[in-house]
C-alpha positions as CSV (number, residue, x, y, z in Angstrom):
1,X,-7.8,20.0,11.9
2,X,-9.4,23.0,12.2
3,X,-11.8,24.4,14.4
4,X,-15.0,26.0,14.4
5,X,-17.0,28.0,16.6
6,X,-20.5,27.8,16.6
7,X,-22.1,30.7,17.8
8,X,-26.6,30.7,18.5
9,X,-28.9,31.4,20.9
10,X,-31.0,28.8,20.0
11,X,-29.8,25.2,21.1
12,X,-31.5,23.4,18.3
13,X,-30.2,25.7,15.1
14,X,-26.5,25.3,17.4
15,X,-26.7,21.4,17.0
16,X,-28.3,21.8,13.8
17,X,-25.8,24.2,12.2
18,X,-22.9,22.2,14.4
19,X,-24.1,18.8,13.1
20,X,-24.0,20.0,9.7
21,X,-20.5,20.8,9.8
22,X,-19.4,17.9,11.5
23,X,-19.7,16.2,8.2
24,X,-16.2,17.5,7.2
25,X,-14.0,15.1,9.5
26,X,-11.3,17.9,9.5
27,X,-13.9,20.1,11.8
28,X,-13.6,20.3,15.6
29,X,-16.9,22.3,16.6
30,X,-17.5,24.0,19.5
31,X,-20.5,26.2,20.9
32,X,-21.2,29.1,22.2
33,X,-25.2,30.4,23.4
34,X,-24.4,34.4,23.0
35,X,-21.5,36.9,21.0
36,X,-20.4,37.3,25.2
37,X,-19.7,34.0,25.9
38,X,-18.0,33.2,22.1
39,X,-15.6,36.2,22.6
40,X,-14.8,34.6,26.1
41,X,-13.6,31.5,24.0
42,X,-11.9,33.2,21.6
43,X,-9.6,35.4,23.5
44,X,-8.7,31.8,25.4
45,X,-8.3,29.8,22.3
46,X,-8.7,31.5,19.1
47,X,-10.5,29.2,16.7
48,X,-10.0,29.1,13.1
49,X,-13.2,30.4,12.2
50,X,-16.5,31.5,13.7
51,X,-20.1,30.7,12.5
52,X,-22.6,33.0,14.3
53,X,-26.3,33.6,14.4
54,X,-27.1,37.4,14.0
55,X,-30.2,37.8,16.7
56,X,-29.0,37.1,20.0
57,X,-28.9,37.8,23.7
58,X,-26.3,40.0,25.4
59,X,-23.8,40.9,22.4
60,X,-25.7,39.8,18.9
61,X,-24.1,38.8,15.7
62,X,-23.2,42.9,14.7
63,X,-21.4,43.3,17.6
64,X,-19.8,39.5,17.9
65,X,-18.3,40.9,14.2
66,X,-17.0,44.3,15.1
67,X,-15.4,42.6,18.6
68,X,-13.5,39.6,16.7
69,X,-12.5,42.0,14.1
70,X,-10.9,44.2,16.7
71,X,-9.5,41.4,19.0
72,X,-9.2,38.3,16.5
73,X,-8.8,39.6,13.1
74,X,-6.9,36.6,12.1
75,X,-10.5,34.6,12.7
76,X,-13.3,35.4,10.0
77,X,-16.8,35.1,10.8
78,X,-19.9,33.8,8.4
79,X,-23.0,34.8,9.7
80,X,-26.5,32.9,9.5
81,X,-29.3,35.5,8.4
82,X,-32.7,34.5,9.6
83,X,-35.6,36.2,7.4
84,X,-35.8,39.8,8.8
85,X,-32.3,39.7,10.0
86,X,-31.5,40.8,6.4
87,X,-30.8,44.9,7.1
88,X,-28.3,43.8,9.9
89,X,-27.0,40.9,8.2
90,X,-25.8,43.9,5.2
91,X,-24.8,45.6,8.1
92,X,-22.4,43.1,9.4
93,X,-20.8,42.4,6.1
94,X,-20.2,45.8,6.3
95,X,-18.2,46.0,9.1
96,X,-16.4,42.9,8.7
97,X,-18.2,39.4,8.4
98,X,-16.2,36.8,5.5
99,X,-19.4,35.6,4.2
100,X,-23.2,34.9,5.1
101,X,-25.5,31.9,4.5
102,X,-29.3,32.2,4.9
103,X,-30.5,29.6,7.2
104,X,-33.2,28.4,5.2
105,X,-30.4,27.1,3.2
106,X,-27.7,25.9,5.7
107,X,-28.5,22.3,4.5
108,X,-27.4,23.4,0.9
109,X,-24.9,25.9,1.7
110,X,-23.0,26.0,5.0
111,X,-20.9,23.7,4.6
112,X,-19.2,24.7,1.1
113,X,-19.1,28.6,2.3
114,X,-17.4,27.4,5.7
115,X,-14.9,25.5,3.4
116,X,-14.0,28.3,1.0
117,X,-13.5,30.9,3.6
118,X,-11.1,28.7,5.1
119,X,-9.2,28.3,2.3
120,X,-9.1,31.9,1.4
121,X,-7.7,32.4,4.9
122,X,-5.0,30.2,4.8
123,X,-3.4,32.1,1.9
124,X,0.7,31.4,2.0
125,X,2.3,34.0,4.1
126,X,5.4,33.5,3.3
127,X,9.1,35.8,2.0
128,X,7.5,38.4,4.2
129,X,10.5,40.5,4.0
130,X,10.6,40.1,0.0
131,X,7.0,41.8,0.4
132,X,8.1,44.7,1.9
133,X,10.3,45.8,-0.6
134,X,7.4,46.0,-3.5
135,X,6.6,49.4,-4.4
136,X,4.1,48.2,-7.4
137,X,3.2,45.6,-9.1
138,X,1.3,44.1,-12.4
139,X,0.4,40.4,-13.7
140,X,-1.9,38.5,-15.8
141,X,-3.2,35.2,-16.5
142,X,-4.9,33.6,-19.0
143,X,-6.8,30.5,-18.0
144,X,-8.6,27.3,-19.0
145,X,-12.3,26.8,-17.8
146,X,-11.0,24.4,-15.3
147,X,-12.8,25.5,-11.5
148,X,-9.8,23.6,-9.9
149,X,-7.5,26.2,-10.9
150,X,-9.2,29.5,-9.0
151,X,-8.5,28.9,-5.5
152,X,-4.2,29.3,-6.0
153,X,-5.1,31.9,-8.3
154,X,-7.2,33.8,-5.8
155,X,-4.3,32.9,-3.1
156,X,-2.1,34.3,-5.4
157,X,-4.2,37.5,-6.3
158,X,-5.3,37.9,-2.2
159,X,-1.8,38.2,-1.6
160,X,-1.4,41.4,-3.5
161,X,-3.2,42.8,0.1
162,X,-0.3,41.4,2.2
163,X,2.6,42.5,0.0
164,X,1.3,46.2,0.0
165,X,-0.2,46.3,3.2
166,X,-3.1,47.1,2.1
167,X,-4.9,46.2,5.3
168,X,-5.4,43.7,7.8
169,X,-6.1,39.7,7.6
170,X,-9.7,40.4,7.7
171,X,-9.2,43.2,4.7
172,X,-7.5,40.1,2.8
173,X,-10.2,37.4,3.2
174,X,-12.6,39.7,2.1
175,X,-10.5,40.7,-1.0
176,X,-10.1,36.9,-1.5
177,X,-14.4,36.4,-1.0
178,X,-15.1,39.1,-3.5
179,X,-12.2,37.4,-6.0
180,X,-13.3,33.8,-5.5
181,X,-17.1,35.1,-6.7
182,X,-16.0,37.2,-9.4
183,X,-13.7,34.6,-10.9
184,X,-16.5,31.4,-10.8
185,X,-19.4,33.9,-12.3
186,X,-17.1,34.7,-14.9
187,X,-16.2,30.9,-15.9
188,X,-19.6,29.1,-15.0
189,X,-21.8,31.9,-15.9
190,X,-19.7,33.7,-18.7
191,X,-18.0,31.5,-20.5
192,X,-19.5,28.0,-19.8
193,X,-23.3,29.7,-19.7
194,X,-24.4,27.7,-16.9
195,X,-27.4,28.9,-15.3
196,X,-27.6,28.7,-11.1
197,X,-30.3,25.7,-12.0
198,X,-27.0,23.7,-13.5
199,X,-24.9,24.8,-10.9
200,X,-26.8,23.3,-8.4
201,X,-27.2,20.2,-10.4
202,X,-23.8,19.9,-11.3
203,X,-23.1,20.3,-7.4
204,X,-25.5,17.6,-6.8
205,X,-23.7,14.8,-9.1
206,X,-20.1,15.3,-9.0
207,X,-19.7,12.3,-7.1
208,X,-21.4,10.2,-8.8
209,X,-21.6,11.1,-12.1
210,X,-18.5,12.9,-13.0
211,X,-17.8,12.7,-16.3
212,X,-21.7,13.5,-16.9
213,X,-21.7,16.5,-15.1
214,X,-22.7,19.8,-17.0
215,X,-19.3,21.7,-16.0
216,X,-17.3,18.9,-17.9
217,X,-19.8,18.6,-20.6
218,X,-19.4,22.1,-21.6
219,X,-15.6,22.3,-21.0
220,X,-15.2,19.6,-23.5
221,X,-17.3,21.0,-26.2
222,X,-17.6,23.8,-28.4
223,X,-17.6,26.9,-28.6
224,X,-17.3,26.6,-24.8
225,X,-13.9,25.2,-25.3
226,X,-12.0,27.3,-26.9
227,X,-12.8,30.3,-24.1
228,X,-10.6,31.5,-21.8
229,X,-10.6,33.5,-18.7
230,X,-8.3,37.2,-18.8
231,X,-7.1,38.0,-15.3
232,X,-5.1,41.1,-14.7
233,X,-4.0,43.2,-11.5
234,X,-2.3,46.1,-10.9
235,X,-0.9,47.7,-7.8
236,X,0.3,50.6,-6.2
237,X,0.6,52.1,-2.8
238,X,-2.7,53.0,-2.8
239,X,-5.0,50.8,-4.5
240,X,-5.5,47.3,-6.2
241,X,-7.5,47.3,-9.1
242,X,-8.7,43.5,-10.3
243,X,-9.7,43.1,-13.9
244,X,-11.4,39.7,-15.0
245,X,-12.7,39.4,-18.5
246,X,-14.7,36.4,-20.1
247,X,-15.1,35.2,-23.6
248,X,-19.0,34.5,-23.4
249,X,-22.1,36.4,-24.5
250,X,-21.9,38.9,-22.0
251,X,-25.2,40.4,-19.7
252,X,-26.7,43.2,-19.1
253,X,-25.7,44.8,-16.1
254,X,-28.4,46.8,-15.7
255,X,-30.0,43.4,-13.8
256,X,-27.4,43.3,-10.8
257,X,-28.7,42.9,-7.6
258,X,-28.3,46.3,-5.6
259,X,-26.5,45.3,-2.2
260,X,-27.5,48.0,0.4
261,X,-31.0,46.5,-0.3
262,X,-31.2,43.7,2.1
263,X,-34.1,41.8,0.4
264,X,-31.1,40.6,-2.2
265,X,-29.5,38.7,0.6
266,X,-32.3,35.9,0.1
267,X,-31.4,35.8,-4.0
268,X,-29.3,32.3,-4.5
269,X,-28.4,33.7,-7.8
270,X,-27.3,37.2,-6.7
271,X,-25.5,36.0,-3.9
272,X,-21.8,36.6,-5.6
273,X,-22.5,39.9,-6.8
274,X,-23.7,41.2,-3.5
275,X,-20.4,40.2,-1.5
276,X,-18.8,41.3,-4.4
277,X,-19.8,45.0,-4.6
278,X,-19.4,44.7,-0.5
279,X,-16.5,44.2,0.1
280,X,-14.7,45.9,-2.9
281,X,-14.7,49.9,-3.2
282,X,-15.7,49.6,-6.8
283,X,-17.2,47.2,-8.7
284,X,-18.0,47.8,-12.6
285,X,-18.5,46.0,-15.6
286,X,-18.3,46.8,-19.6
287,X,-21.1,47.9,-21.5
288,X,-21.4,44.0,-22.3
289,X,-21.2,42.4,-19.6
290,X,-18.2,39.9,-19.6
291,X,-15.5,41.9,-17.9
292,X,-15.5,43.2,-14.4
293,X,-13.0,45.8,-12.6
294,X,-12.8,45.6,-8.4
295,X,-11.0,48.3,-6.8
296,X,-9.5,48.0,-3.2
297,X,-8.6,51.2,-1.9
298,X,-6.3,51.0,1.0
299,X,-7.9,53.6,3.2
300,X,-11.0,51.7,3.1
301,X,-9.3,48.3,4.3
């Protein structure tokens, strides 16, 4: 069971975001009106995660961030931008928020970011001592288009941050964030050509349509097939560096979303790219468009 913290000014959009997560019967919820009253909570009983409004009464959803990061850095907080919260919602990612959902799209959204941030942040922590005795390290993968296969590689890759001690628990989550986004662009997008329209559609009727859904469709035929996903990493004292490379057509990436301007936090489709030249140092891609390099620096954890 885990348990959430719900964190608005407003009663309905508490009950609203609250009721939506409630749908997951492995959620406890609990509420708090203000960023005063959910630190109060926290420092009594940590929860696993926090879900918090940005514009709010007596400490708003900037501040709740920076205070959890400093007190609770094991908890990781998504934030719920409001139209013209955007600046403060970049802001907050920034300085330490796992993830953000728009609330004009909570219905659609909240619940799957909520779940994947949780996952990311219960990464195995275990052979701790082992850990500290790496001085560098390098390993690849080559995988199959199969989706179920990213979260334990992202635990895996994620873990990289631990064994260097790179930075702290909310260092890694993000790290894991900005890995989850790279990897799932690469295989929907690069190498099973999936537009966000399909995405969505796919989400839609995995349950009851499985076998029709346009993620196994393309997995089981050509040329989509035959494609596989190249993951590498390589680390020293200092740095990360995460290379993931597709077999598809490639973009231009000319077209991506710039993430200091806060207008792109309301793009569904550049949603991965934004959290993932956030919370990385650098972010690049080739001149075609079907391999990207992330770079964690550990000064900047």
């Amino acid at each position: 069971m885990a348990t959430i913290l719900v964190v608005d000014d407003s009663p309905i959009d508490r009950r609203l975001a609250g009721g939506l997560l409630e749908k997951n019967p492995e959620f406890a919820v609990r509420y708090a009106e203000h960023g005063a009253a959910a630190i109060a909570q926290i420092m009594r009983e940590p929860p696993d995660l926090v879900v918090s409004d940005l514009q709010m009464p007596e400490m708003d959803g900037l501040e709740l961030v920076e205070a959890v990061r400093q007190r609770a850095p094991l908890v990781p907080v998504i934030i719920m931008t409001a139209h013209g919260s955007e600046e403060i919602a970049v802001q907050a990612l920034a300085r330490g928020a796992a993830s953000y959902v728009p609330k004009g799209a909570l219905a659609r959204d909240l619940l799957d970011t909520v779940e994947n941030v949780l996952a990311v942040a219960r990464a195995d922590r275990r052979n701790e001592r082992l850990r500290e005795c790496l001085v560098s390290h390098e390993t690849s993968f080559v995988l199959d288009n199969d989706p179920q296969l990213v979260p334990p590689l992202v635990d895996l890759l994620q873990e990289l941050v631990t064994r260097m001690r790179m930075g702290d628990e909310t260092c890694r989550i993000r790290v894991g964030i900005a890995l989850e986004e790279a990897l799932l662009n690469s295989l929907y997008h690069g190498n099973l050509e999936l537009s966000t329209d399909e995405l969505r559609e796919a989400s839609s009727n995995l349950l009851e349509k499985p076998s029709d859904n346009p993620i196994d469709l393309r997995r089981r035929h050509a040329p989509y097939r035959e494609r596989r996903l190249h993951v590498h990493a390589r680390v020293t004292p200092s740095e990360i560096v995460y290379t993931i490379r597709d077999e598809g057509p490639g973009f231009d990436p000319r077209t991506i979303p710039d993430p200091t301007d806060p207008a792109n936090l309301e793009r569904e489709s550049g949603r991965g790219l934004v959290l993932m030249r956030t919370f990385m140092d650098d972010v690049t891609y080739n001149e075609r468009g079907n391999e990207v390099r992330m770079t964690k620096r550990r000064e900047n954890c």
